[in-house]
N, C-alpha and C positions, 0 to 999 in steps of 0.2 A: 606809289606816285599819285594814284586817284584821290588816294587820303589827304594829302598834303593838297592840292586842288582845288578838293570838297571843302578844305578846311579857310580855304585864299579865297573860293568865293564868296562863303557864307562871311568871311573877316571883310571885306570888302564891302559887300551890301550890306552889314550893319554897321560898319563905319561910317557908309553914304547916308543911311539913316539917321545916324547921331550926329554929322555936321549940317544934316537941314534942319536937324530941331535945336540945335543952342544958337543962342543970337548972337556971340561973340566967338568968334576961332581964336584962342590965344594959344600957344605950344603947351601949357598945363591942359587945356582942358581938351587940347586932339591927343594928349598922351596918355592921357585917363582913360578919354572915348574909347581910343586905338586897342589899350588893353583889354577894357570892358568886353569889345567887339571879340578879341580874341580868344577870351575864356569864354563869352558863350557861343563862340563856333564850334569849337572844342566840344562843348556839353552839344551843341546840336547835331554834328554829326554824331557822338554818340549815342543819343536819344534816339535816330532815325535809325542808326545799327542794331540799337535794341528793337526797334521795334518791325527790321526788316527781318531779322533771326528767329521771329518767333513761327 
């Protein structure tokens, strides 16, 4: 459960990020953002897991 979480708030604060930096919201480019965010949440909690296991 912590995983899924970690993974909602890091997808969340870089989504927040990517809609204060494009100037237009249209539904293409929050769906792009949206996934963007989502794969590197992904990759960032596992960066941080590699790097808390060492």
């Amino acid at each position: 459960m912590t995983a899924v979480l970690e993974v909602l708030v890091w997808w969340a604060a870089l989504t927040g990020i990517w809609l204060v930096l494009i100037s237009t919201v249209d539904p293409l480019e929050l769906l792009v953002g949206s996934t963007a965010a989502l794969a590197a949440a992904v990759l960032a909690r596992a960066g941080r897991r590699a790097v808390a296991d060492r």
